[in-house]
Structures are given as C-alpha cells and as structure tokens.
ZAMARGU-4260 file (C-alpha; in steps of 0.2 Angstrom, whole numbers, plus 5000, padded with zeros to 4 digits):
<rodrens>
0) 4902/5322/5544 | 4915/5335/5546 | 4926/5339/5560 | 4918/5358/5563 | 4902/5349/5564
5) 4907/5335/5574 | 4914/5348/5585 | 4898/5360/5586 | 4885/5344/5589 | 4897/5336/5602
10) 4897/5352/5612 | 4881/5353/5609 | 4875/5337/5620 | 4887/5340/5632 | 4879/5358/5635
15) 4862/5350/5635 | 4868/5336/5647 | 4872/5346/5661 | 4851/5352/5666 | 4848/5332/5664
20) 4862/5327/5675 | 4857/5340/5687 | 4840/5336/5688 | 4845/5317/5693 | 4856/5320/5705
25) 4843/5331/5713 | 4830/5320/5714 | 4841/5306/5717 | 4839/5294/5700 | 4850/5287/5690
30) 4856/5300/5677 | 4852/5287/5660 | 4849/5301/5647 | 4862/5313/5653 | 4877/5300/5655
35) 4870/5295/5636 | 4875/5313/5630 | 4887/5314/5638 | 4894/5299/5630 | 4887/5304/5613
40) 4898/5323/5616 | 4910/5317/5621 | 4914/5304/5608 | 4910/5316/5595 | 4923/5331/5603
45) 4936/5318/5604 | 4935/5312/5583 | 4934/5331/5579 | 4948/5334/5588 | 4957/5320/5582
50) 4951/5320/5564 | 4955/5339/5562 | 4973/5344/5552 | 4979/5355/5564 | 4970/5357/5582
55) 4956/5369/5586 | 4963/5386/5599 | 4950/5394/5608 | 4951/5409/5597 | 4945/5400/5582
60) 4931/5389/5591 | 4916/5406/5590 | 4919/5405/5571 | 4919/5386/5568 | 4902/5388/5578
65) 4896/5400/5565 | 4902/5393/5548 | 4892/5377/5555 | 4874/5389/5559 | 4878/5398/5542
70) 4879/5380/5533 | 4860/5377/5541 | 4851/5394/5540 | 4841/5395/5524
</rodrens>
C-alpha cells in the first residue's frame, strides 16, 4: 500500500470515527467501534507520514486526495 493511500483511508476512519464516538458518549456506552477507527487512522496516518520521502504540507494534501479517487474511478 502506498503512502497517498495510507494517508487517504487513515483519514478517512478518523473522519468516520467521530459520529460513532459521538453517538457513545451520548448514550453513555462504551465507544468500541469508534476507539477501533480511530486506532486503525491513526496507525495508518502515522506509517504515511513516516513512510513518505519528504513530508506531506497542507497545500499538497487536496491533491493526494484526488490522485488516490482518480486511481479508483473507472
């Protein structure tokens, strides 16, 4: 897997974590799926970041998201 993939998916699941976690904390379980993607994002952003030459800036991040979606649409 490469690092503008590992990037994209691991901020993914920490984006999608975030109504799970919330909707624990409101009802007052324990946040199991959230705190797992979070885990899984936050491992992921961590190796991309690490794994990647140089490091990403915020400038550069819109288009790493759309190489990645151009590499997946038919």
């Amino acid at each position: 897997m490469d690092t503008d993939l590992m990037l994209v998916v691991g901020s993914l699941a920490l984006v999608l974590s975030i109504p799970s976690l919330m909707s624990a904390w409101i009802e007052g379980q324990v946040p199991r799926i959230g705190s797992i993607l979070v885990l899984i994002g936050g491992v992921l952003v961590v190796m991309a970041l690490t794994s990647h030459g140089r490091p990403y800036t915020f400038a550069e991040l819109p288009d790493v998201f759309l190489r990645v979606f151009a590499r997946w649409m038919p």
